[in-house]
MDTraj code that builds the backbone (N, CA, C; nanometers):
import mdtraj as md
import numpy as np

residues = "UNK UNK UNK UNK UNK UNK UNK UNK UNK UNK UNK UNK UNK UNK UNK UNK UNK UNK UNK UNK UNK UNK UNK UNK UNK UNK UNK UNK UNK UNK UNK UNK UNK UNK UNK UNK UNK UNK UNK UNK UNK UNK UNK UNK UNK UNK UNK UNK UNK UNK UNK UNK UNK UNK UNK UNK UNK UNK UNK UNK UNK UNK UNK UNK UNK UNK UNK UNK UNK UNK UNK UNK UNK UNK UNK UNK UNK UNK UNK UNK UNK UNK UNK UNK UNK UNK UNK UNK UNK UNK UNK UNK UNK UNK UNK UNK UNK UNK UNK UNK UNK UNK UNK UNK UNK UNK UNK UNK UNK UNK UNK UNK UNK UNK UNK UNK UNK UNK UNK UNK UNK UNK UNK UNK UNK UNK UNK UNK UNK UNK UNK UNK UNK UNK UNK UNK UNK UNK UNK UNK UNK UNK UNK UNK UNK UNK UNK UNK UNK UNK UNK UNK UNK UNK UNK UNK UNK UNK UNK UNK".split()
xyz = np.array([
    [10.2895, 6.3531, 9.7596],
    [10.3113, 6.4787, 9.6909],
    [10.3773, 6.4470, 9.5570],
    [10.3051, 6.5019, 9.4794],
    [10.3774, 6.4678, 9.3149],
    [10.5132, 6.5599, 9.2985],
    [10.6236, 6.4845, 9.2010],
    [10.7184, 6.5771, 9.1859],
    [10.6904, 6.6809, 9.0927],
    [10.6156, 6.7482, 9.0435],
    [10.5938, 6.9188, 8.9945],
    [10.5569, 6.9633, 9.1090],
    [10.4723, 6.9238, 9.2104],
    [10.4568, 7.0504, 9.3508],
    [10.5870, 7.0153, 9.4751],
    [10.6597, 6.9207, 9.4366],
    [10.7722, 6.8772, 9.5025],
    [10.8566, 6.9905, 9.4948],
    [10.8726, 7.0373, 9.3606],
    [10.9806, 7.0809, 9.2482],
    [10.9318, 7.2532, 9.3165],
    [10.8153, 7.2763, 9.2852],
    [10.7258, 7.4156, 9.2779],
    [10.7828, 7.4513, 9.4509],
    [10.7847, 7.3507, 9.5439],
    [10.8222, 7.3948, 9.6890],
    [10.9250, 7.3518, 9.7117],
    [11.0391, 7.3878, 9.6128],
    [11.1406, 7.3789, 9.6540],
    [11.2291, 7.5176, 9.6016],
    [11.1847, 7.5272, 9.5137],
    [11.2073, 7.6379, 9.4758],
    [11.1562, 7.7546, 9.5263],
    [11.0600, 7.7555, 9.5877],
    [11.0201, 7.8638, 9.6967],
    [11.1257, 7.8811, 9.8335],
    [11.1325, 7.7409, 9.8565],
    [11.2512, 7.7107, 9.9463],
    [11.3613, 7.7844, 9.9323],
    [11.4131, 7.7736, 9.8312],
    [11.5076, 7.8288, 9.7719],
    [11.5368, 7.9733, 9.7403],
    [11.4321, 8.0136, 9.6847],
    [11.3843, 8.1762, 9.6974],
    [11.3863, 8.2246, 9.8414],
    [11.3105, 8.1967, 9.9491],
    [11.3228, 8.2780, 10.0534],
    [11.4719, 8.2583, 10.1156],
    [11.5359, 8.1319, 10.0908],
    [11.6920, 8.1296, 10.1317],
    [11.7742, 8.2194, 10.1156],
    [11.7518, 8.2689, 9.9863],
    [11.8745, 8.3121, 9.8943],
    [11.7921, 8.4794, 9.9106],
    [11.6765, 8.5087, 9.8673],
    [11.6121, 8.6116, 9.8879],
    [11.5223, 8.6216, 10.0426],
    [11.5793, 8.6348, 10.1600],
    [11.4881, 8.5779, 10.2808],
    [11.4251, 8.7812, 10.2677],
    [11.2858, 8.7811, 10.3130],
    [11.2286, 8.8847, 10.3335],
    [11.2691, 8.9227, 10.4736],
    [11.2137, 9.0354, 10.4627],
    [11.2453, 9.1065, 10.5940],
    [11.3583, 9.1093, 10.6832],
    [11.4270, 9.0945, 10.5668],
    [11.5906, 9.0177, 10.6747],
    [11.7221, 9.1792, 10.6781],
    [11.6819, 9.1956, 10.8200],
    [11.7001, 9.2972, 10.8664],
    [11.7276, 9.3353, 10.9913],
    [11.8310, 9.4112, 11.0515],
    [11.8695, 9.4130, 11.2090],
    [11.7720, 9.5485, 11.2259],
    [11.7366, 9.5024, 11.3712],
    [11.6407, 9.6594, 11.4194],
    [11.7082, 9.6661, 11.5893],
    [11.8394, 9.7223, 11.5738],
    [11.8882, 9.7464, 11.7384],
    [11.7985, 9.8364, 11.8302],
    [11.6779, 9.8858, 11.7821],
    [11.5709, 9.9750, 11.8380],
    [11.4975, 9.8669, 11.8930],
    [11.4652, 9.7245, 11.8497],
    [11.4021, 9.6839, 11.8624],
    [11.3385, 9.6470, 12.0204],
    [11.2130, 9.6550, 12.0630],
    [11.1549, 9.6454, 12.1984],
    [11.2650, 9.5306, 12.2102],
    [11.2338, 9.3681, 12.1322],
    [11.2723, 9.2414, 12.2191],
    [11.3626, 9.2026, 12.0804],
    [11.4726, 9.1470, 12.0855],
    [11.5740, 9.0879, 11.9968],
    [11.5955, 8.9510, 12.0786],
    [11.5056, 8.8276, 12.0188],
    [11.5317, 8.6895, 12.0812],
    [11.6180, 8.6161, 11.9841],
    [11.7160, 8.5139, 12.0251],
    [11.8052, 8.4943, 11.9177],
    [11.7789, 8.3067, 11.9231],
    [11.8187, 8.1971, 11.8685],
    [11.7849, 8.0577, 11.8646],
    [11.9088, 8.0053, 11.8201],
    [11.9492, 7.9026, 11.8500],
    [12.0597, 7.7748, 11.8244],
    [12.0392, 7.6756, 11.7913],
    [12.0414, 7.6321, 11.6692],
    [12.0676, 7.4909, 11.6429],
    [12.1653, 7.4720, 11.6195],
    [12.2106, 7.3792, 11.7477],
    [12.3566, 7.3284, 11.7480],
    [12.3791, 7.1918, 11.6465],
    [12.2884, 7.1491, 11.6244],
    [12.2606, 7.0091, 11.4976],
    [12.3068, 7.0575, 11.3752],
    [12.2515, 7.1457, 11.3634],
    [12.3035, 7.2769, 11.1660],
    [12.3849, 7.3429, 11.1964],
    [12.3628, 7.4310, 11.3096],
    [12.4507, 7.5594, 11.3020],
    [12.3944, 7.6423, 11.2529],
    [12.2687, 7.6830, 11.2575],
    [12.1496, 7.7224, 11.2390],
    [12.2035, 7.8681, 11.3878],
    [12.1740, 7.9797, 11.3693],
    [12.1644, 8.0670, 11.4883],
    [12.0774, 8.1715, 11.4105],
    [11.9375, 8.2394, 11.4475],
    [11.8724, 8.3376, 11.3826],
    [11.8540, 8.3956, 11.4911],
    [11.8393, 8.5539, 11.4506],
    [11.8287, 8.6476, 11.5626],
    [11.6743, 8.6926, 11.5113],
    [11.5695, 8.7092, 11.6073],
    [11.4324, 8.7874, 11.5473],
    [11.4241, 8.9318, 11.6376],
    [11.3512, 9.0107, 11.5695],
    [11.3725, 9.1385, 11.6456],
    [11.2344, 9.2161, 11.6108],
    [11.1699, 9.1881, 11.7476],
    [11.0396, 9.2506, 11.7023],
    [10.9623, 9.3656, 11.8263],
    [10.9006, 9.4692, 11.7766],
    [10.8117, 9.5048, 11.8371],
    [10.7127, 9.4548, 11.9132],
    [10.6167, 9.4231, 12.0364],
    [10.5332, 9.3671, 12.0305],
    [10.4222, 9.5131, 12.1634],
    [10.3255, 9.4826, 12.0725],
    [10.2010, 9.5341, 12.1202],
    [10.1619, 9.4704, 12.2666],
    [10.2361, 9.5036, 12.3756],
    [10.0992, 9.4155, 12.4830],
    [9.9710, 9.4510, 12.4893],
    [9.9525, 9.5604, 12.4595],
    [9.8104, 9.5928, 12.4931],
    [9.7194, 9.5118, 12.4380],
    [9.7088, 9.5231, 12.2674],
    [9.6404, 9.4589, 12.1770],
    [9.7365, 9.3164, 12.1335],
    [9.8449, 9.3166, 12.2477],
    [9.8934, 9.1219, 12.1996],
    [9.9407, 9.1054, 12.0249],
    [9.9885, 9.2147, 12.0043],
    [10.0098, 9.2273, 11.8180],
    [10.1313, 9.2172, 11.8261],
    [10.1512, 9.1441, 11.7313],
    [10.3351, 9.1780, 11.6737],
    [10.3849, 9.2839, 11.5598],
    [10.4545, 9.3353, 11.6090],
    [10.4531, 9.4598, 11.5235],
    [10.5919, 9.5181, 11.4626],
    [10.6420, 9.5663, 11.3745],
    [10.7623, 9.4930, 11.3053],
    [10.8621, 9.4429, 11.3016],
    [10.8642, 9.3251, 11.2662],
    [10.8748, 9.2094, 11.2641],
    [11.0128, 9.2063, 11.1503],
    [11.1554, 9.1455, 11.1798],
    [11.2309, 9.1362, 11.1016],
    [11.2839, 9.0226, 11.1482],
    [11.4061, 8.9332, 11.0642],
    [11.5520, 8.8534, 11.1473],
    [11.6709, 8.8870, 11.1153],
    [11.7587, 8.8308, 11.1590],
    [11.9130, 8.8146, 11.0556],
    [11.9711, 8.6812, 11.1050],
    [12.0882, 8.6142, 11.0448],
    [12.1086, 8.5140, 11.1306],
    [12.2211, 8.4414, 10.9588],
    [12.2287, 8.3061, 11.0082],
    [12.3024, 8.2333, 10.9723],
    [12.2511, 8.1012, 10.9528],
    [12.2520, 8.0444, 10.7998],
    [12.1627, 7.8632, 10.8821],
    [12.1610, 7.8436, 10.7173],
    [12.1210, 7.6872, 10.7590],
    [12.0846, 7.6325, 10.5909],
    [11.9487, 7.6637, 10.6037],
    [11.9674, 7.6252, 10.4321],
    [11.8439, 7.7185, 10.3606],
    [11.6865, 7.6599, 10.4118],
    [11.7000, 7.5960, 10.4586],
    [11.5156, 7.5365, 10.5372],
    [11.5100, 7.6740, 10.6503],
    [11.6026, 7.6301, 10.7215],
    [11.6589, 7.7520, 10.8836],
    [11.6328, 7.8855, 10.8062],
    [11.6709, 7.9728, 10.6905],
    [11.5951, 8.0870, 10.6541],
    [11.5255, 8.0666, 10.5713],
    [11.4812, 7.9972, 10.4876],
    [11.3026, 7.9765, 10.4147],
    [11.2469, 8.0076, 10.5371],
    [11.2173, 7.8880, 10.6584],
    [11.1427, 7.8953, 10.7411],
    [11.1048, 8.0081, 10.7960],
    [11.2496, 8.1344, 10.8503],
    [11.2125, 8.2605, 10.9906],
    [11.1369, 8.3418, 10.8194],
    [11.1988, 8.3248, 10.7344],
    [11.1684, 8.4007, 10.5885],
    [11.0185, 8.4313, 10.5886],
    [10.9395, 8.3336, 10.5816],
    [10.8285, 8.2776, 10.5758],
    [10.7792, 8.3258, 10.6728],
    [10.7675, 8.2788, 10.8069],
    [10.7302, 8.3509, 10.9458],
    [10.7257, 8.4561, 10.9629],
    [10.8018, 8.5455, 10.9390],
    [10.8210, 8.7053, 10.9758],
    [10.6767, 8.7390, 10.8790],
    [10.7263, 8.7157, 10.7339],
    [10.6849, 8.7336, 10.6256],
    [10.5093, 8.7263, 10.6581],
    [10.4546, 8.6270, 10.7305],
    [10.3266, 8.5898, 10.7151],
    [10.2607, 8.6954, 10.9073],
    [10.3943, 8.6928, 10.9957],
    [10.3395, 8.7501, 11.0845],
    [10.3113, 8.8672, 11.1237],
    [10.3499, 8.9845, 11.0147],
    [10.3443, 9.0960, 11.0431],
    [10.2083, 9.1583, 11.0598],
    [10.2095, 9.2426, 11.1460],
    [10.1178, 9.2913, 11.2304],
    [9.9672, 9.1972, 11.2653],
    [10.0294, 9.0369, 11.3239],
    [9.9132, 8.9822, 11.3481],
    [9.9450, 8.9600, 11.5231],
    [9.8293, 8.8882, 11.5416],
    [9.8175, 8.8683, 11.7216],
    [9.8528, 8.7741, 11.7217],
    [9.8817, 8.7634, 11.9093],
    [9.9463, 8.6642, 11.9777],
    [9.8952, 8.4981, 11.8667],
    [9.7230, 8.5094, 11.9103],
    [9.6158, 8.4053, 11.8875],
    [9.6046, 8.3860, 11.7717],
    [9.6986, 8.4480, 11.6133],
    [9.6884, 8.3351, 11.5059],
    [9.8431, 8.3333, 11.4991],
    [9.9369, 8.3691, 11.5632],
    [10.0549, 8.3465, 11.5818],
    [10.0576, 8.1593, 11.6406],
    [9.9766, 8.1967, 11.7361],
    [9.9835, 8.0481, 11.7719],
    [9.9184, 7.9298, 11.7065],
    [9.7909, 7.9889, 11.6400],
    [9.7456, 7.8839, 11.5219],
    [9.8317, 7.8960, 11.4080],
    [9.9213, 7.9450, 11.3475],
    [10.0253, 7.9638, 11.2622],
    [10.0953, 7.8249, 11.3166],
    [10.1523, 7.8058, 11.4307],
    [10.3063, 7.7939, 11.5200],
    [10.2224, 7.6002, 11.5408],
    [10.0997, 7.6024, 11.5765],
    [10.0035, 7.4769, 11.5309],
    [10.0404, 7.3883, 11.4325],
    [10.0070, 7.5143, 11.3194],
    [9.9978, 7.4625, 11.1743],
    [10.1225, 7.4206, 11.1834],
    [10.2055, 7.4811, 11.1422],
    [10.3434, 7.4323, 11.1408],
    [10.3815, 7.2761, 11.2140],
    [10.3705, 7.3115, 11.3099],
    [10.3875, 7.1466, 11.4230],
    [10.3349, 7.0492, 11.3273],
    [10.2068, 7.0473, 11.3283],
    [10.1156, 6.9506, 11.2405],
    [10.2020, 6.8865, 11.1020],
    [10.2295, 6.9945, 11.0174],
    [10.2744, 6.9794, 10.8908],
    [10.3858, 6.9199, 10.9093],
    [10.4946, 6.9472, 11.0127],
    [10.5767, 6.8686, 11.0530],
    [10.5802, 6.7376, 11.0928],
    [10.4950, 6.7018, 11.1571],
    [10.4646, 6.5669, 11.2091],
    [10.4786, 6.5558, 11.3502],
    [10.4448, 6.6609, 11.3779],
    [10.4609, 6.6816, 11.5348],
    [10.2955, 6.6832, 11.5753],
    [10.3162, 6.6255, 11.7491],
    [10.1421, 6.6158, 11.8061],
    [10.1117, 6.7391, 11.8474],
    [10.0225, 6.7679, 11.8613],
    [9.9703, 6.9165, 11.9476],
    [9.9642, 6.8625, 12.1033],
    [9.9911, 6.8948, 12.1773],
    [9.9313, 6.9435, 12.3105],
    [9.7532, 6.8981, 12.3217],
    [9.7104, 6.8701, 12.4263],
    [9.5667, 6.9118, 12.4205],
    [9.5683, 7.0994, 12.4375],
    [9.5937, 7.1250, 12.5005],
    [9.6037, 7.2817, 12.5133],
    [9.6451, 7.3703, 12.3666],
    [9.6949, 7.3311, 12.2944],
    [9.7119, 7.3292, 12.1832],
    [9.6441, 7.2682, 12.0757],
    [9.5593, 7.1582, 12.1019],
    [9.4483, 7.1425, 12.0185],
    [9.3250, 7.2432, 12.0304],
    [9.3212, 7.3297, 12.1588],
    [9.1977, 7.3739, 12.1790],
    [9.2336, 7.5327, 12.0921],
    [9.3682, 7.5654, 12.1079],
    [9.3760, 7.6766, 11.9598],
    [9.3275, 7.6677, 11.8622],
    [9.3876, 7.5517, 11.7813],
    [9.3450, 7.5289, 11.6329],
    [9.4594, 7.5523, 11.5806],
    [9.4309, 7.5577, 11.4718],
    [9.5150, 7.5246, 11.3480],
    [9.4754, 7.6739, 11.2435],
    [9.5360, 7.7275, 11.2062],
    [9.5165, 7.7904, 11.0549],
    [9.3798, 7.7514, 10.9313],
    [9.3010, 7.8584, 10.9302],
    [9.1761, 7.7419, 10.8310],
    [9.1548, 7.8535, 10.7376],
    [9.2961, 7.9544, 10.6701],
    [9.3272, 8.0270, 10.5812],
    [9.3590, 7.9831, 10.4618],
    [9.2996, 7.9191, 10.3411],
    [9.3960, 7.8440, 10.2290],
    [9.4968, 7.9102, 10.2127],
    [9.5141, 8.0222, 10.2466],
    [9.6220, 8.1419, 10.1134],
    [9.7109, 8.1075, 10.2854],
    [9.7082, 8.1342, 10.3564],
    [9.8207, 8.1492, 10.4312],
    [9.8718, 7.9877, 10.4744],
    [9.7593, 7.8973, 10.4759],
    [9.8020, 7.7481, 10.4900],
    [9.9006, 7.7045, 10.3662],
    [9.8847, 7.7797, 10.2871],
    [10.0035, 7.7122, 10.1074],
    [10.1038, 7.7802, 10.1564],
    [10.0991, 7.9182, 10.2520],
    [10.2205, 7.9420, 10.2798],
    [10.3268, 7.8509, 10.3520],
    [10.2487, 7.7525, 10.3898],
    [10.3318, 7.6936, 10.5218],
    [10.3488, 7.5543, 10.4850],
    [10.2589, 7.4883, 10.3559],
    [10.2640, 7.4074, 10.3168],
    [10.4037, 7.3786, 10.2650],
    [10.4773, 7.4686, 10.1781],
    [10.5964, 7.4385, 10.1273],
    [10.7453, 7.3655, 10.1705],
    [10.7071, 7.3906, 10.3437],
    [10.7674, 7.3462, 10.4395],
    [10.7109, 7.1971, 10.4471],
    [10.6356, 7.1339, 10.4725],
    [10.5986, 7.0088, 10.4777],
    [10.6226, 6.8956, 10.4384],
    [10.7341, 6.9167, 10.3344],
    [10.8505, 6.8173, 10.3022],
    [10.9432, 6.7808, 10.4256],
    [10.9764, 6.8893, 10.4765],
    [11.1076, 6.8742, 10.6123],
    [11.0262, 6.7386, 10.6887],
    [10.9330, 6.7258, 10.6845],
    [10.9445, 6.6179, 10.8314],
    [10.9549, 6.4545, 10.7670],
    [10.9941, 6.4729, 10.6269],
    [11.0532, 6.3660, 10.5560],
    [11.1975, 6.3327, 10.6394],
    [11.2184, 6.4485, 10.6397],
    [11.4343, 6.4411, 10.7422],
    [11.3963, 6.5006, 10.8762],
    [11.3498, 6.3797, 10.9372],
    [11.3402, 6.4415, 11.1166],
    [11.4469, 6.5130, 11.1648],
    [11.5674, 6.5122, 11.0979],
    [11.6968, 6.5679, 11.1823],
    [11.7068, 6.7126, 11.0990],
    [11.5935, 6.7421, 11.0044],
    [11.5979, 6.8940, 10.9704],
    [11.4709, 6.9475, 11.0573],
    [11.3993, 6.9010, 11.1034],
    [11.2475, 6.9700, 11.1190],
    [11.3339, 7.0632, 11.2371],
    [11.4174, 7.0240, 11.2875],
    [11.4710, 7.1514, 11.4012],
    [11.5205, 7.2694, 11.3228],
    [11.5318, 7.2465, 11.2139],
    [11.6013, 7.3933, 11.1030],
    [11.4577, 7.4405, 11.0955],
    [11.3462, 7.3972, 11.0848],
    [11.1792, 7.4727, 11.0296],
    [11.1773, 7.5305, 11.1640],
    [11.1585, 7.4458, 11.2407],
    [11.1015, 7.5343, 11.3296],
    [11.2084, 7.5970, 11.4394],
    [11.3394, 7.6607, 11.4211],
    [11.4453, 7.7717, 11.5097],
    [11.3176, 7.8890, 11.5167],
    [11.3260, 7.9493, 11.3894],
    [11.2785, 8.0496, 11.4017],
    [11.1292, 8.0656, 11.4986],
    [11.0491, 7.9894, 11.4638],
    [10.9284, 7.9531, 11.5496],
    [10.9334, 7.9919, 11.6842],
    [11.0015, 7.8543, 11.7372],
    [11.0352, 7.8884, 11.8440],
    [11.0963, 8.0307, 11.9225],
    [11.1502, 8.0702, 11.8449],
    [11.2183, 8.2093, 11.9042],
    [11.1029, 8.3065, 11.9296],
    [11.0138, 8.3534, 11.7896],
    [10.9452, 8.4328, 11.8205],
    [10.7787, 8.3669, 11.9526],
    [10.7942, 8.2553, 11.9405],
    [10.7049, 8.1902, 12.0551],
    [10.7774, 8.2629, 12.1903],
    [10.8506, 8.2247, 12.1985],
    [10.9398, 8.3072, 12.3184],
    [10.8959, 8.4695, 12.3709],
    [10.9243, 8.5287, 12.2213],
    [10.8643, 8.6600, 12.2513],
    [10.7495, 8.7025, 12.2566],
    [10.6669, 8.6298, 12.2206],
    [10.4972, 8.6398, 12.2435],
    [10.4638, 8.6009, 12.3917],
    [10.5750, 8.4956, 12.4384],
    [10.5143, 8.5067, 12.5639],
    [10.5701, 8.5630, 12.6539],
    [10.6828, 8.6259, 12.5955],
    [10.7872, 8.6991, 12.7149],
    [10.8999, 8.7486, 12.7072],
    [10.9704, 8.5637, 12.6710],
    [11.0380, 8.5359, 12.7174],
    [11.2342, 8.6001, 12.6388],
    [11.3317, 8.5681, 12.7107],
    [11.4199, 8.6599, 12.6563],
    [11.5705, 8.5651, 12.6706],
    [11.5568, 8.4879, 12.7171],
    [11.7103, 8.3875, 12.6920],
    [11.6812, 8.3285, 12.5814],
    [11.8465, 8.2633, 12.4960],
    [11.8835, 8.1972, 12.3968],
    [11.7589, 8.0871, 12.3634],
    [11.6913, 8.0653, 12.2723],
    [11.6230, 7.9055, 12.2745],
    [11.7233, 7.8790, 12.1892],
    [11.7713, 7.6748, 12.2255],
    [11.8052, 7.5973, 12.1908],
    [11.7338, 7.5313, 12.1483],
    [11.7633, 7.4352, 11.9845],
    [11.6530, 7.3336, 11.9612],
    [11.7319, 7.2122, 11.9785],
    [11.7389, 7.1450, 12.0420],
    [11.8336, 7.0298, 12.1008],
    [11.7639, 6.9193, 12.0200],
])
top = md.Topology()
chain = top.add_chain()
for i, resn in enumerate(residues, 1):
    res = top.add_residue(resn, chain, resSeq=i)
    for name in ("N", "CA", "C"):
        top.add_atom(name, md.element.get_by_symbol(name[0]), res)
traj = md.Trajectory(xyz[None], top)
């Protein structure tokens, strides 16, 4: 990666940190799943609606506490997941892994990956982190949390 698109995604970085979208408490909310990184000190709360019928996520906010990768990242996520389904949630949650330097699953290869340019540059900006293996747990808190609520689930995730 050359340093002008180094520079260009970092400053995006930086923008959703300092400006994170959707960053917002919804105590109405159907499911409020919350995440720990005890490594940063990273804790984000997500709070979302979710559609079972049609498997949609439906609005979609966080709030929380963390260095600035830990809200770029839920920033970004919320930001790109609103009102989509379970099934590009999880090719989203793919992409991400990948860009990280993480393996897929076979079960997770048979999803896929994101094959959106405009929403893949979204996620690209992140793809520096798996330069510092001991941050890629700040990219993906938020991830994980709302993975949780797509499939259910409702205790603390830890990223250990």
């Amino acid at each position: 990666m050359d340093n002008e698109l180094r520079s260009l995604y970092q400053q995006v970085i930086l923008d959703h940190s300092r400006n994170p979208r959707h960053f917002s408490e919804q105590q109405d909310a159907q499911i409020i799943q919350t995440c720990f990184n005890p490594l940063c000190g990273d804790e984000i709360k997500v709070y979302c609606d979710f559609d079972q019928e049609k498997k949609k996520i439906q609005s979609l906010s966080f709030t929380g506490n963390g260095c600035a990768i830990s809200v770029a990242s839920a920033s970004l996520m919320v930001m790109m997941m609103q009102n989509h389904d379970k099934a590009y949630f999880q090719k989203a949650f793919n992409t991400m892994s990948v860009l990280l330097g993480q393996e897929l699953s076979p079960k997770e290869q048979e999803v896929g990956q994101l094959e959106c340019p405009r929403d893949l540059a979204k996620l690209e900006v992140l793809a520096g982190v798996k330069n510092y293996p001991s941050r890629v747990k700040c990219a993906t808190c938020a991830w994980h949390t709302l993975a949780a609520v797509v499939k259910g689930g409702s205790e603390t995730i830890k990223t250990e």
